[in-house]
C-alpha positions in Angstrom: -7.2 1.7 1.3 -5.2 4.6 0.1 -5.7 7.0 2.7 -3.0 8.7 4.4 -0.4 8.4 1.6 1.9 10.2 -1.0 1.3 9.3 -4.6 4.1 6.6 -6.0 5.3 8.5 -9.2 6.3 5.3 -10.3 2.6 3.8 -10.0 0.3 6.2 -9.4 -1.3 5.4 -6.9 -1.0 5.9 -3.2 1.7 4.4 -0.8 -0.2 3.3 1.4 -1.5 0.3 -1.1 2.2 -0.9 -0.2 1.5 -1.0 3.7 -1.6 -3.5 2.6 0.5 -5.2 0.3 3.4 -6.1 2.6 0.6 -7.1 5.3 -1.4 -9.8 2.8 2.4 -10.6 1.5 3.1 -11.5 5.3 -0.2 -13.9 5.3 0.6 -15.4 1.7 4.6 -15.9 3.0 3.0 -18.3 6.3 0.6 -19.8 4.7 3.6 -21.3 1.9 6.3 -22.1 4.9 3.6 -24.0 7.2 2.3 -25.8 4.2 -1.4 -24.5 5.6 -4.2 -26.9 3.7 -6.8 -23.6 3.2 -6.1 -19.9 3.0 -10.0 -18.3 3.6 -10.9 -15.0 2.4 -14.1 -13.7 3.8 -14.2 -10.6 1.4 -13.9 -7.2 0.7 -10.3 -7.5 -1.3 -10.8 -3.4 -2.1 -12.4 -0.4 -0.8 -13.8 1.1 -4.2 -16.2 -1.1 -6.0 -14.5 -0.8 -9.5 -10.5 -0.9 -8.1 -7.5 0.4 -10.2 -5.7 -1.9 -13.1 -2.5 -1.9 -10.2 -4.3 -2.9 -7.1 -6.4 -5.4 -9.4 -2.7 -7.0 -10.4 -0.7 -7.0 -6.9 -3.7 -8.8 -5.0 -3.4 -11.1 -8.1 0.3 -11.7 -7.6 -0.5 -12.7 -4.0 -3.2 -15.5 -5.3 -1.5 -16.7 -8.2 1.7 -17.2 -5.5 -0.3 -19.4 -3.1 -2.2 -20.7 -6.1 1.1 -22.1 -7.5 2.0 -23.3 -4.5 -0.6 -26.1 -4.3 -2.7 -24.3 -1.9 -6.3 -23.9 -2.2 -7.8 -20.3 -1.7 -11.7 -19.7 -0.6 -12.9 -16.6 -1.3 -16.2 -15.1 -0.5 -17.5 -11.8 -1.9 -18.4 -8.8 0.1 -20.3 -5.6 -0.2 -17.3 -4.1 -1.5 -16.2 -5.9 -4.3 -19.9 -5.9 -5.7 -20.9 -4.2 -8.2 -23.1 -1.1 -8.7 -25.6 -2.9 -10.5 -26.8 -6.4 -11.1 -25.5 -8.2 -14.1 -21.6 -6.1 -13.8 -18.7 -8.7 -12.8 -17.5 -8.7 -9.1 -13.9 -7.3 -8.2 -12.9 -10.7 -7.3 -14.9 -12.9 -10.3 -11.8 -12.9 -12.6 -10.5 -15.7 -10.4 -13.6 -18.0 -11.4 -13.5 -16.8 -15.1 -9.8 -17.4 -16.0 -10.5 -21.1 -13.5 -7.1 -20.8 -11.9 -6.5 -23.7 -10.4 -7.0 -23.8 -6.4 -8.7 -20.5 -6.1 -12.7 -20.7 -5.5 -15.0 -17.3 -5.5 -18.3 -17.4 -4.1 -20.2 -15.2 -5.4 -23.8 -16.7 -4.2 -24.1 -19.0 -1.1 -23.2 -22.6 -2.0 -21.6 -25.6 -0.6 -18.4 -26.8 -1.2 -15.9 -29.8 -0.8 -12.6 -28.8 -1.2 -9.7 -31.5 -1.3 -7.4 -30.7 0.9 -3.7 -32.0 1.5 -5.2 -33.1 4.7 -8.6 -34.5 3.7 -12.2 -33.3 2.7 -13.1 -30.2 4.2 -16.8 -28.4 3.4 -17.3 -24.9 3.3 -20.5 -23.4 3.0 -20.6 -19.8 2.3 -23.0 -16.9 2.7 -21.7 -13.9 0.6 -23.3 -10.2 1.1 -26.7 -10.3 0.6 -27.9 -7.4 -1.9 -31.2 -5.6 -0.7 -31.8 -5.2 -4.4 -32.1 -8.6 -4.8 -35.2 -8.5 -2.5 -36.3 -5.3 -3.4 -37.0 -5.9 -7.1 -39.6 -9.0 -6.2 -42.9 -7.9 -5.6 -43.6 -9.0 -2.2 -41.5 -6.4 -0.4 -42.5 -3.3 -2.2 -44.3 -2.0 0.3 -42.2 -3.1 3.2 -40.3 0.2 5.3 -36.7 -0.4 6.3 -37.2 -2.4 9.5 -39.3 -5.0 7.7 -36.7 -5.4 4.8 -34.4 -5.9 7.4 -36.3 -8.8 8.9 -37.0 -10.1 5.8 -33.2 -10.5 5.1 -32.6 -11.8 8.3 -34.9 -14.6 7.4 -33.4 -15.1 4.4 -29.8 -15.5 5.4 -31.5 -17.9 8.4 -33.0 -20.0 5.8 -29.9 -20.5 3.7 -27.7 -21.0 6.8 -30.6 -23.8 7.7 -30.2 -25.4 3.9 -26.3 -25.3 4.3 -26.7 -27.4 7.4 -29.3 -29.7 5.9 -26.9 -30.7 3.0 -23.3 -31.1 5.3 -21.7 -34.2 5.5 -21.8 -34.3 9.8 -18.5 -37.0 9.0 -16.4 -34.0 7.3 -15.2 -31.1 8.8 -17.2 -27.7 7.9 -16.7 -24.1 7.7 -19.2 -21.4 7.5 -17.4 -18.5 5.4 -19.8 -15.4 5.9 -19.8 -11.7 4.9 -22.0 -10.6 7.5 -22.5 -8.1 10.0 -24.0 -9.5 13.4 -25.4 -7.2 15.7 -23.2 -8.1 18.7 -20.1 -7.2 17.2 -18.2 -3.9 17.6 -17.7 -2.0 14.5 -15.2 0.5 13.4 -14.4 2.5 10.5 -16.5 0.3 8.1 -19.5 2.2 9.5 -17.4 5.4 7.8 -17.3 3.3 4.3 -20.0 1.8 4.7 -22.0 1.2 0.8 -25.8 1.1 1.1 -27.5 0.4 4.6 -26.7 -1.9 6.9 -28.6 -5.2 7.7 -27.3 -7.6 10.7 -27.5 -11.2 12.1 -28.8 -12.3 15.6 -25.7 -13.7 16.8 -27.6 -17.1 17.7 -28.7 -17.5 14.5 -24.9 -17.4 13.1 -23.3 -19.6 15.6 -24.8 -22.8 14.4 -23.5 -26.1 16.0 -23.5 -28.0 12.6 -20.1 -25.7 12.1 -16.9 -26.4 13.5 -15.7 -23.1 12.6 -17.4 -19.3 11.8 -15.4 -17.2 10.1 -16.3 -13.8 9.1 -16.0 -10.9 7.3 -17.1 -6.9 7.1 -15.8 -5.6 10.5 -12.5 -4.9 10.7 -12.3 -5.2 14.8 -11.3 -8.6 15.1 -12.8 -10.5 17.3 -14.3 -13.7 19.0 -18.2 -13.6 19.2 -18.6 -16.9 20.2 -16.2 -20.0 21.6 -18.2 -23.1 20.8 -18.8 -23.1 17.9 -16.1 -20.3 17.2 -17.7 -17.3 15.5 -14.5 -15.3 14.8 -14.1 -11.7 12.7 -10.1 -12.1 11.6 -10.8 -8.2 11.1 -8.7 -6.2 8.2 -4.4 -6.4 8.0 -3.5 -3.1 8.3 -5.2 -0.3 10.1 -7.2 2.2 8.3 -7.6 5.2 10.0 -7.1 6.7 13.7 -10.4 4.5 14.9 -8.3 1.4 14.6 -5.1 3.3 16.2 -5.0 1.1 19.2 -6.1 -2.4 17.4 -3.8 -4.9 16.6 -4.0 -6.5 13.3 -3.0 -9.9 11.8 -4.8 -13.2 10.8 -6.2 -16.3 12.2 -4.7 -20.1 11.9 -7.6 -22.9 12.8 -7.1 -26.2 13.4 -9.4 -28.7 13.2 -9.2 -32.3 14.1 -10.8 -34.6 11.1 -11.8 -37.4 13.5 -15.3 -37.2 15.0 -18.8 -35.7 14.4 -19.9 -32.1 14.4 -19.9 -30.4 17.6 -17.5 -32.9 19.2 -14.2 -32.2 16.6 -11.0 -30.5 18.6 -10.7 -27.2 17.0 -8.2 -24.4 18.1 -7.6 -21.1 16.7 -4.8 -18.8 17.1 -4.1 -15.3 16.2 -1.1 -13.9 14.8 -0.3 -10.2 15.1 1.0 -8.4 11.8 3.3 -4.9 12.8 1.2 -3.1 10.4 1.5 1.0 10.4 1.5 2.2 13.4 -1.3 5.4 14.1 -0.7 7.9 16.5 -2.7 10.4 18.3 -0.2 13.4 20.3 -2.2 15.4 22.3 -0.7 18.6 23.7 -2.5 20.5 26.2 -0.9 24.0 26.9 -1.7 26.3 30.0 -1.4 29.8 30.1 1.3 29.6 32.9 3.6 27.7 29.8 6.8 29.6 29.1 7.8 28.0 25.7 4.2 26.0 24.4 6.4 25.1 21.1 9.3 23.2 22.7 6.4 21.2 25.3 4.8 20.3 22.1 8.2 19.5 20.7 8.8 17.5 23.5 5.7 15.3 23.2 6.4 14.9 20.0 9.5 13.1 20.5 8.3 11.2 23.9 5.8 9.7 21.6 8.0 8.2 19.0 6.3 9.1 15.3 8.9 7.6 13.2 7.5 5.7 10.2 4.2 6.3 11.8 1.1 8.1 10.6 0.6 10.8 13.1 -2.0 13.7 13.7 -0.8 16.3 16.7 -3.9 18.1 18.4 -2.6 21.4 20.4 -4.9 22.9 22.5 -3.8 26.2 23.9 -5.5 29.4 25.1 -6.1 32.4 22.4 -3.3 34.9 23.6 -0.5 31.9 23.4 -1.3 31.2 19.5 1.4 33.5 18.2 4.0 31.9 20.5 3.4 28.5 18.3 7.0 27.9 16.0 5.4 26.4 13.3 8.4 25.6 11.3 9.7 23.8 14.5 6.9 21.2 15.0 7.3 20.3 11.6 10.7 19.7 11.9 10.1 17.6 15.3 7.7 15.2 12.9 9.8 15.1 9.8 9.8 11.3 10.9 6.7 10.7 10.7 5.4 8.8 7.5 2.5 11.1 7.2 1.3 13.9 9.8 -1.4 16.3 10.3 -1.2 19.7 12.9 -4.5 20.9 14.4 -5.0 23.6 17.1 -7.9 23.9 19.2 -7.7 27.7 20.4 -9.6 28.8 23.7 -11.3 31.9 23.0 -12.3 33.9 26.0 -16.5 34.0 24.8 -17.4 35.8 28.2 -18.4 39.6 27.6 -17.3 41.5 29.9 -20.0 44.6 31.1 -17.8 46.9 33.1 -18.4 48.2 36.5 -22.3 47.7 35.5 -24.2 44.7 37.0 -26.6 42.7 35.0 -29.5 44.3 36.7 -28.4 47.6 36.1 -29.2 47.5 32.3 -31.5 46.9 29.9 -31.7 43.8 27.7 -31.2 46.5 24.4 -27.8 47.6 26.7 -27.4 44.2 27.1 -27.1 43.2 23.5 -25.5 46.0 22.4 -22.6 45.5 24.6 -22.2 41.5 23.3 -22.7 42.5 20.1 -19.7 45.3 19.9 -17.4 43.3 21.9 -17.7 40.1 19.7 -19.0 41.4 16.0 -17.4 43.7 13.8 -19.0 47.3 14.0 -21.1 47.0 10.9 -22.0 43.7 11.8 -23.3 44.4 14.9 -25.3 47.5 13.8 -27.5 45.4 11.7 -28.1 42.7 14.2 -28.2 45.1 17.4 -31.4 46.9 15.0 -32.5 43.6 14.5 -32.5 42.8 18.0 -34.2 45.8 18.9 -37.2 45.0 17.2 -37.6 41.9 18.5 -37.1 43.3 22.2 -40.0 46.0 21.5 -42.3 43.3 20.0 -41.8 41.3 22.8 -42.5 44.0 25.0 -45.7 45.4 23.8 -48.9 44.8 25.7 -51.1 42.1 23.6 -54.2 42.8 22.3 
């Protein structure tokens, strides 16, 4: 994600890809000192479908470092890193074509057994599911939206049950899903969402032949599900103001090799990445305020914005507006990595008829008197003649 940022002149592209760089760095750097047997990707590497040459190479640098260091990487690919049509190459599919060693892409739900410094493990994975890939075969063409959706749902059930048919119930196994299921809470994906949105019963997902769910899409992490656990690890860094309060990072699982499926030990812990921090300054200024620029000034710096991306929403009434020191707020967020100002005015929308009660007037007097006090004089003139006929047609007798 690039939102949010200056332009590197030395790149080209957006600061921000350095926030999301230093976060996966952060994963790559504790997977490498705890000498973890599996780093698992559950897709979605970029936001665009077709990424830039430079975010292409720096998520490569961060594979080819834990790829060197003996550690296998599982990726699975996600609505975002397909392509816009069938038959184009996936943003991640360059790992599979140049075969560097320890890196696996799924690109189509399989099984795998991947040696591990610490034994066998199996992952079976269930990548994004394209509705084209339904929608082209002659059964569904005359299915509405709902009924595509169940017939996806089916689908993914029926390759989840052939996954399960084909494990190993002596091995450890991992489902590696990009999925949405229609318990979780979403976020900002719904905002970048490509193409509509099909979901998972959250029983169907949370199958006991598993050890351990892990999924991708939604960026809210969270646990859906303890036994087995169904868990979204969620995205590294925040992406926009929805996730302001969210705390980012990645999952470690542990699961014991001994035993059959369902009865394996298998903890999970999370661990919190200080990612860009977001933050929302809201200023509320009465009419009664002496100096509404130093209050905002001083919320400002009760709120702490250094290094932070910040958007400050004033509200004030109309008559205060010009009392705002522009120049002043902006020095008060200098500190701020990236800020935005917004001020929601108060306008008094009452109109105001005099000494003259409503009852006093007519609905013409009425309208004129709104019209004048809120329209500029031509304006008004053309909607007050306007109006005028509409009162008189509504007051003539039917015939």
């Amino acid at each position: 994600m690039e939102t949010y940022g200056r332009i590197n002149p030395e790149t080209g592209v957006s600061t921000r890809l350095d926030d999301f760089l230093a976060a996966l760095d952060k994963v790559v750097d504790y997977a490498l000192e705890n000498r973890v047997d599996l780093v698992l990707f559950c897709g979605d590497a970029y936001k665009s479908r077709e990424p830039g040459q430079t975010q292409q190479r720096e998520f490569a640098r961060r594979i080819s470092r834990l790829s060197s260091g003996g550690i296998p990487v599982f990726m699975v690919v996600g609505n975002h890193d397909m392509p816009n049509a069938v038959g184009k190459a996936t943003a991640t599919e360059i790992f599979h074509t140049l075969e560097v060693a320890n890196v696996y892409v799924s690109g189509k739900p399989e099984l795998y057994r991947i040696e591990t410094k610490s034994g066998v493990i199996q992952i079976a994975s269930l990548p994004w599911l394209r509705r084209s890939a339904l929608l082209s075969r002659e059964e569904t063409k005359s299915l509405n939206f709902e009924q595509i959706n169940d017939k996806m749902q089916q689908v993914l059930t029926n390759q989840i049950a052939s996954h399960v048919s084909k494990l190993d119930p002596s091995l450890p196994a991992i489902l590696a899903a990009h999925v949405g299921v229609a318990t979780a809470t979403v976020g900002s994906e719904r905002l970048m969402a490509i193409g509509q949105e099909h979901f998972l019963l959250p029983g169907i997902i949370a199958n006991p032949a598993f050890d351990y769910i892990a999924l991708g899409h939604i960026h809210k992490r969270q646990v859906l599900n303890e036994n087995p656990p169904v868990v979204y690890s969620g995205s590294l860094e925040r992406v926009d103001f929805g996730e302001e309060k969210d705390d980012k990072g990645f999952y470690t699982v542990d699961i014991e090799p001994d035993g059959q499926a369902g009865r394996r030990n298998v903890s999970y812990e999370f661990h919190r990445i200080e990612g860009r921090r977001f933050r929302t300054i809201n200023v509320i200024i009465s009419p009664e305020d002496a100096d509404p620029t130093a209050s905002a000034v001083k919320a400002i710096n009760q709120d702490g914005v250094k290094d932070a991306i910040v958007r400050l929403q004033i509200s004030l009434p109309a008559e205060m507006e010009g009392q705002i020191r522009d120049s002043e707020i902006r020095d008060a967020l200098k500190g701020a990595y990236y800020s935005t100002v917004s001020k929601d005015i108060a306008k008094e929308t009452r109109t105001r008829l005099g000494q003259t009660s409503v009852e006093e007037i007519t609905p013409a007097e009425a309208l004129k008197t709104y019209l004048e006090a809120n329209y500029p004089p031509e304006r008004a003139k053309v909607l007050l003649e306007y109006g005028e006929k509409l009162i008189q047609g509504r007051n003539e007798p039917e015939i």
